[in-house]
SEMIMAR-253657 format. One record per residue (C-alpha): residue number from 1; residue in one letter; chain; x, y, z. Coordinates in nm, 4 decimals, decimal comma. Last residue first. Example, Ala and Ser with C-alpha at 12.3 -4.5 7.8 and 13.67 -1.06 7.14 Angstrom:
BEGIN
i; aa; ch; u; v; w
2; S; A; 1,3670; -0,1060; 0,7140
1; A; A; 1,2300; -0,4500; 0,7800
This chain:
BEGIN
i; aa; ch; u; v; w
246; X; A; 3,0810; 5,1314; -16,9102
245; X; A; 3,2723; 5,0661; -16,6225
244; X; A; 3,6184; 5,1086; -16,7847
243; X; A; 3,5386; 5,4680; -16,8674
242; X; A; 3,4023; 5,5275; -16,5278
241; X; A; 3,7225; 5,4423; -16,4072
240; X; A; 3,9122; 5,6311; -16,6646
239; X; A; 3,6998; 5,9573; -16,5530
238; X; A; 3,7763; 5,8974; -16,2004
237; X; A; 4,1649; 5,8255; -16,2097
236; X; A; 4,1482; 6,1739; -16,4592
235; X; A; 3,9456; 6,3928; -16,1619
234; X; A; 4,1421; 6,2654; -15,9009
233; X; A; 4,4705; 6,3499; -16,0778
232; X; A; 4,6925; 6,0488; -16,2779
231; X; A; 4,9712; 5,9238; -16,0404
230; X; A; 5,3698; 6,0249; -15,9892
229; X; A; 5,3620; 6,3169; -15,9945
228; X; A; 5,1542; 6,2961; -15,6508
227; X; A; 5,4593; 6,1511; -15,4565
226; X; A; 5,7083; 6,4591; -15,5302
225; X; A; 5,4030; 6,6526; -15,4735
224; X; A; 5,3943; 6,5186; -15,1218
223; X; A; 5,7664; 6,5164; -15,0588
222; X; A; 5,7997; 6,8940; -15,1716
221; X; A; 5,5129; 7,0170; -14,9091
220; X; A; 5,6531; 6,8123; -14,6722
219; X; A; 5,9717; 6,9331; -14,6961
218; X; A; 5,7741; 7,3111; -14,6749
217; X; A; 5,6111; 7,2397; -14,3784
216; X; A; 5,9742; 7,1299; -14,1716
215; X; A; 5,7839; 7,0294; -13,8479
214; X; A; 5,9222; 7,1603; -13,5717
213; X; A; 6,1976; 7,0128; -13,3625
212; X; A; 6,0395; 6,8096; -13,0591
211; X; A; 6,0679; 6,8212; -12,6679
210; X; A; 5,7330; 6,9623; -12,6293
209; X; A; 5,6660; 7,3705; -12,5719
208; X; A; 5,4626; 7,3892; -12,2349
207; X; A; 5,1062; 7,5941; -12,2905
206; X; A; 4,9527; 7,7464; -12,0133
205; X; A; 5,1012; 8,1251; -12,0884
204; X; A; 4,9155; 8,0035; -12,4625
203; X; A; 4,5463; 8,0343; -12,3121
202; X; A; 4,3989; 7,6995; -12,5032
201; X; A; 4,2649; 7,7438; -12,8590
200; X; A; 3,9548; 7,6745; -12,9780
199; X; A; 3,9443; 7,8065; -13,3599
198; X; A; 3,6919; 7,5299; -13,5019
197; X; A; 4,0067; 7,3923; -13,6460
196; X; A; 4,1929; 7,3781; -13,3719
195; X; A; 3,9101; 7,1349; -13,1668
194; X; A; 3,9073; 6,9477; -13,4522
193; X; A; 4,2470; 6,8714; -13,5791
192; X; A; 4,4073; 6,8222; -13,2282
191; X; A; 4,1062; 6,5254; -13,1541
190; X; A; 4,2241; 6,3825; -13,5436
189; X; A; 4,5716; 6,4387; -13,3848
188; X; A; 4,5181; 6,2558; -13,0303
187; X; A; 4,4368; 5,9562; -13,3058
186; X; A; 4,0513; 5,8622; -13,3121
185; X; A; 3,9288; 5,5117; -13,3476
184; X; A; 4,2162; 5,3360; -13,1699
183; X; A; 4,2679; 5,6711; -12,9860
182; X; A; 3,9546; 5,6132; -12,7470
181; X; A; 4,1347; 5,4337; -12,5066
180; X; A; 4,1033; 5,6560; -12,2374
179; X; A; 4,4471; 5,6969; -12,1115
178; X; A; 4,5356; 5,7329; -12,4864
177; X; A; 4,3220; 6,0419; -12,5622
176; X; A; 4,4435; 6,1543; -12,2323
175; X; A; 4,7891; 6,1316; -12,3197
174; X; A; 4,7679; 6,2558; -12,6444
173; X; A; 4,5802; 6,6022; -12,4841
172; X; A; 4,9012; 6,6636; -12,2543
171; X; A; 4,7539; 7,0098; -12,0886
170; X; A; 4,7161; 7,2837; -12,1800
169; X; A; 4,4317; 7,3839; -11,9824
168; X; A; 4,2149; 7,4439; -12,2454
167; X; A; 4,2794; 7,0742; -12,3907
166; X; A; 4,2817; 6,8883; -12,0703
165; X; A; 4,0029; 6,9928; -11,9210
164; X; A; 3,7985; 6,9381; -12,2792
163; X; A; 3,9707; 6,6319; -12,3036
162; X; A; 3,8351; 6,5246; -11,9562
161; X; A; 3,4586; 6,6653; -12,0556
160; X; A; 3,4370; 6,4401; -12,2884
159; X; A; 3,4802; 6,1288; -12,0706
158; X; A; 3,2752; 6,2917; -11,8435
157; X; A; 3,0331; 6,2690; -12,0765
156; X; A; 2,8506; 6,6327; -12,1512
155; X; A; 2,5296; 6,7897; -12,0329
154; X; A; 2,7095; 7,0627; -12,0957
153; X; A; 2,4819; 7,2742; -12,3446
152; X; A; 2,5503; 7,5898; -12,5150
151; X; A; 2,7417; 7,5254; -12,8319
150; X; A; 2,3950; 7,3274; -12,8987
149; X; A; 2,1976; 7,5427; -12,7614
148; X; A; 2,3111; 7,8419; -12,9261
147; X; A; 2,3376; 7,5963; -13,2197
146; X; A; 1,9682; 7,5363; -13,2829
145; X; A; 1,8615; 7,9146; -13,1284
144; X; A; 2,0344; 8,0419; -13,4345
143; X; A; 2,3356; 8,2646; -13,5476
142; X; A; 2,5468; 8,1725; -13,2221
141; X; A; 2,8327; 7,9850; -13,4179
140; X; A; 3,1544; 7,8932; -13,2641
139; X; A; 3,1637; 7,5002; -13,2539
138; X; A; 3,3236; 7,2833; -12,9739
137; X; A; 3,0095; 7,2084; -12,8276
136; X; A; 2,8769; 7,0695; -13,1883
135; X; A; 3,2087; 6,9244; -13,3315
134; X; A; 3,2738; 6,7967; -12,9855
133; X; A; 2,9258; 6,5832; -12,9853
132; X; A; 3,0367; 6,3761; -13,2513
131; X; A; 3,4017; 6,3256; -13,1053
130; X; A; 3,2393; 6,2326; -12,8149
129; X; A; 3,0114; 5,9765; -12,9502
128; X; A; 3,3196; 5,7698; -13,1293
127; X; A; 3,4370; 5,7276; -12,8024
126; X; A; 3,1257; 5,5999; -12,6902
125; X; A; 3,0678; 5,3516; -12,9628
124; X; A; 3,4059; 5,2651; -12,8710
123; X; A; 3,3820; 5,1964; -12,5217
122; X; A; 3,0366; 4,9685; -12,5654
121; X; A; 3,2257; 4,7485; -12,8563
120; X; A; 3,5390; 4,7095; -12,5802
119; X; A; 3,2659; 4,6641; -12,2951
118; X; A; 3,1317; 4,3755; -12,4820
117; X; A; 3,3849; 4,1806; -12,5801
116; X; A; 3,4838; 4,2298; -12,2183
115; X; A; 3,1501; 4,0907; -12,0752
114; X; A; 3,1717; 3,8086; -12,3450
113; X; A; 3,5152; 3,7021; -12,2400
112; X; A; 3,4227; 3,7034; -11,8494
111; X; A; 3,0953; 3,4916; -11,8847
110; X; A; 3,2783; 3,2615; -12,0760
109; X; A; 3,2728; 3,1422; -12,4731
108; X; A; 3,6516; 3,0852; -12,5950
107; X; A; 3,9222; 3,2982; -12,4762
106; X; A; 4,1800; 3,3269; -12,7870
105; X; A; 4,0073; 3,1701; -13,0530
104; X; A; 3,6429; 3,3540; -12,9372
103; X; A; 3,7495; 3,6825; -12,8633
102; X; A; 3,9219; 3,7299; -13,1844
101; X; A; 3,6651; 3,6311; -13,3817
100; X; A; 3,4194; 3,8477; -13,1715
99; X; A; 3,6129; 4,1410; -13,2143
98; X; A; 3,6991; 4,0759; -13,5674
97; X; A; 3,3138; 4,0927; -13,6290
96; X; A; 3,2507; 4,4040; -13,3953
95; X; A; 3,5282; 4,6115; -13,5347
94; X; A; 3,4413; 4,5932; -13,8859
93; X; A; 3,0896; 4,6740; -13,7822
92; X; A; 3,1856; 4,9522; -13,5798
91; X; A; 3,4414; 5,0949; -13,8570
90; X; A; 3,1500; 5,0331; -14,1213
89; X; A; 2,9037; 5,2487; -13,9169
88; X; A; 3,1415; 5,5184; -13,8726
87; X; A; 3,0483; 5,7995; -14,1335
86; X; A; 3,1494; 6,1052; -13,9374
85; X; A; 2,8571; 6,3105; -13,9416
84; X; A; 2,6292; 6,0358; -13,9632
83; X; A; 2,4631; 6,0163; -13,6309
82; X; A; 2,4941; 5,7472; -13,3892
81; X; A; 2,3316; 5,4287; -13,4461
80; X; A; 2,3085; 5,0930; -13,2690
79; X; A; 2,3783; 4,7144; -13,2600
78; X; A; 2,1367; 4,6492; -13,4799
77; X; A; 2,1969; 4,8999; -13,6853
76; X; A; 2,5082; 4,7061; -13,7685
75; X; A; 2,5802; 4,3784; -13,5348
74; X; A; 2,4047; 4,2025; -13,2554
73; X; A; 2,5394; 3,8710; -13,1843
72; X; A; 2,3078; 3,6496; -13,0677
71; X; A; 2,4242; 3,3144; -12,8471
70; X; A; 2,3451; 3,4470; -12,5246
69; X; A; 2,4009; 3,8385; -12,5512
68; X; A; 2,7277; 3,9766; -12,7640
67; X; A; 2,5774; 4,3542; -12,8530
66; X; A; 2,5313; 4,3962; -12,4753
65; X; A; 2,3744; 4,7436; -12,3430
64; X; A; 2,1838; 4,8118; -12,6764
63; X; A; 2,3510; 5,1391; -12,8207
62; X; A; 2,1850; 5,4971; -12,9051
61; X; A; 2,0336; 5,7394; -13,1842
60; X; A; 1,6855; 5,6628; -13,3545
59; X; A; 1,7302; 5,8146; -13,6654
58; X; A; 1,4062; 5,9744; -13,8518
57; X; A; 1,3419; 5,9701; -14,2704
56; X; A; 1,2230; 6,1926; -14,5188
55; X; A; 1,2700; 6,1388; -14,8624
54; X; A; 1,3064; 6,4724; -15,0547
53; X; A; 1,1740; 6,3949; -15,4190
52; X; A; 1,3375; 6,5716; -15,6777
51; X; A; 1,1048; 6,7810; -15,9412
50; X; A; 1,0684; 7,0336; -15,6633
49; X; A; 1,4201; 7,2422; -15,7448
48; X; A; 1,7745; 7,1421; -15,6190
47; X; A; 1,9261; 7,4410; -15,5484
46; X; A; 2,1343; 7,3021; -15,2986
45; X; A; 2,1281; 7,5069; -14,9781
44; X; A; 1,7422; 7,6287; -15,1261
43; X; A; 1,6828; 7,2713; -15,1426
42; X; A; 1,7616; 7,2142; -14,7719
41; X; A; 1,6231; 7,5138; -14,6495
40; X; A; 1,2796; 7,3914; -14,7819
39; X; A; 1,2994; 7,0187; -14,7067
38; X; A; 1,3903; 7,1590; -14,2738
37; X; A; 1,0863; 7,3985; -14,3485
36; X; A; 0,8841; 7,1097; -14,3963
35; X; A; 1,0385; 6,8516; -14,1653
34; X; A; 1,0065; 7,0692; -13,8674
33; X; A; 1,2907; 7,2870; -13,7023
32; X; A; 1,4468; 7,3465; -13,3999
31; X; A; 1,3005; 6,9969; -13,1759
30; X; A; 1,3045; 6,8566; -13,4871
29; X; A; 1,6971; 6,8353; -13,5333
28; X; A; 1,8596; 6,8245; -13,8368
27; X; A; 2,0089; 6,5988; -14,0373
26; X; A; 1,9840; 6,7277; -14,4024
25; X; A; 2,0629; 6,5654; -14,7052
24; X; A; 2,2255; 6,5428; -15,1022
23; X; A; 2,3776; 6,2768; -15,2834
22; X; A; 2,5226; 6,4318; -15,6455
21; X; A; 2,4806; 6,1701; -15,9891
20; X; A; 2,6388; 5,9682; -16,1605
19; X; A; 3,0059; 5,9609; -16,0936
18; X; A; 2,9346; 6,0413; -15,7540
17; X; A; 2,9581; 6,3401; -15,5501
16; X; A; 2,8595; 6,3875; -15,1900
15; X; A; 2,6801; 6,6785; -15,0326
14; X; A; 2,5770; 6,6758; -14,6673
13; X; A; 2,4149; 6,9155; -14,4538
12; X; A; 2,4546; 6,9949; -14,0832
11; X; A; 2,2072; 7,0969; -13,8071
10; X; A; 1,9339; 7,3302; -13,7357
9; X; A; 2,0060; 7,6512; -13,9468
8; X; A; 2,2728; 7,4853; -14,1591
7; X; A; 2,6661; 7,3826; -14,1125
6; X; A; 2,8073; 7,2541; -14,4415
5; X; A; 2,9889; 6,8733; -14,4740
4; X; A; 3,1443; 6,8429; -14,8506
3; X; A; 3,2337; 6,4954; -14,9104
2; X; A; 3,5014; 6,4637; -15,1914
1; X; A; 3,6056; 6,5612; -15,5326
């Protein structure tokens, strides 16, 4: 089992299983949809009839400037929100506290420590923000006016639109994940995964074949069962668990 992500009308649904129960939503945006017909597409996605509440709720999306300011520390939603698509808030939070630990036994409390503890939380909310708004530009769908605008739009980072260049151009997109820093959140693969897997592909005359042997698929194929044999499926680890929890 895992998180199933499905493209709707105005934005994206989610549909997680637990051992007791299935967590359902909708984000969505209200400038293509209200909150009504938003609850209505949403149960008819899930066939979840009118004996479930829908709880509706809004997201205010963004960063403070500073998250380190004085002696506060801002941290979680207080530190700011993007949307949920890819499930980061822990990573920033993680990131954050070891941050500031880090910053302060190896620099102590100065104007120039706090500034770069700052700009290194500040980078990778932003990073993460690009690959958020890549799944939408990078998308193919034109089936409603939500993602005609949103596969429409470039009011883009420039940040963003520097993997973009480099990706349709052909040209190193590992090294420009790297030369902006953004890697330690997401690898130049995760970046390779999602702009292949919407189907965006550069033009291949401007692609240059890299000095590697290709991957062997069907070694890896035999390694990974090899390794799976050797533990109980997802389904049995999670029924034994739930087993031991009652």
């Amino acid at each position: 089992m895992a998180t199933r992500a499905t493209a709707l009308s105005a934005g994206w649904a989610w549909h997680i299983p637990l051992t007791n129960r299935s967590g359902n939503g909708y984000v969505y945006s209200s400038r293509f949809i209200d909150a009504e017909a938003a609850e209505r597409e949403l149960r008819a996605h899930t066939g979840v009839g009118d004996e479930v509440e829908a709880r509706h709720l809004k997201m205010r999306v963004g960063r403070i400037e500073n998250c380190w300011s004085g002696n506060c520390l801002a941290i979680g939603l207080a530190q700011g929100f993007v949307e949920p698509l890819e499930a980061t808030a822990l990573h920033v939070v993680l990131a954050t506290v070891e941050g500031f630990i880090g910053t302060l036994q190896r620099d102590g409390v100065t104007p120039e420590s706090i500034a770069g503890f700052n700009a290194d939380i500040a980078a990778r909310i932003e990073g993460i923000r690009d690959y958020l708004v890549c799944h939408y530009r990078a998308a193919r769908r034109s089936d409603s006016d939500y993602w005609r605008a949103a596969t429409g739009h470039d009011h883009l980072s420039d940040s963003l639109k520097s993997i973009f260049t480099s990706w349709f151009t052909g040209g190193d997109l590992a090294e420009e994940v790297e030369r902006q820093g953004i890697d330690r959140v997401y690898t130049p693969f995760s970046w390779h995964c999602l702009l292949a897997g919407y189907g965006n592909f550069p033009d291949p005359a401007k692609l240059v074949r890299p000095p590697v042997d290709p991957v062997d698929m069907a070694e890896v194929d035999r390694f990974v069962a090899g390794c799976a044999s050797n533990f109980p499926s997802h389904a049995d680890a999670l029924a034994r668990l739930a087993n031991t929890t009652s």
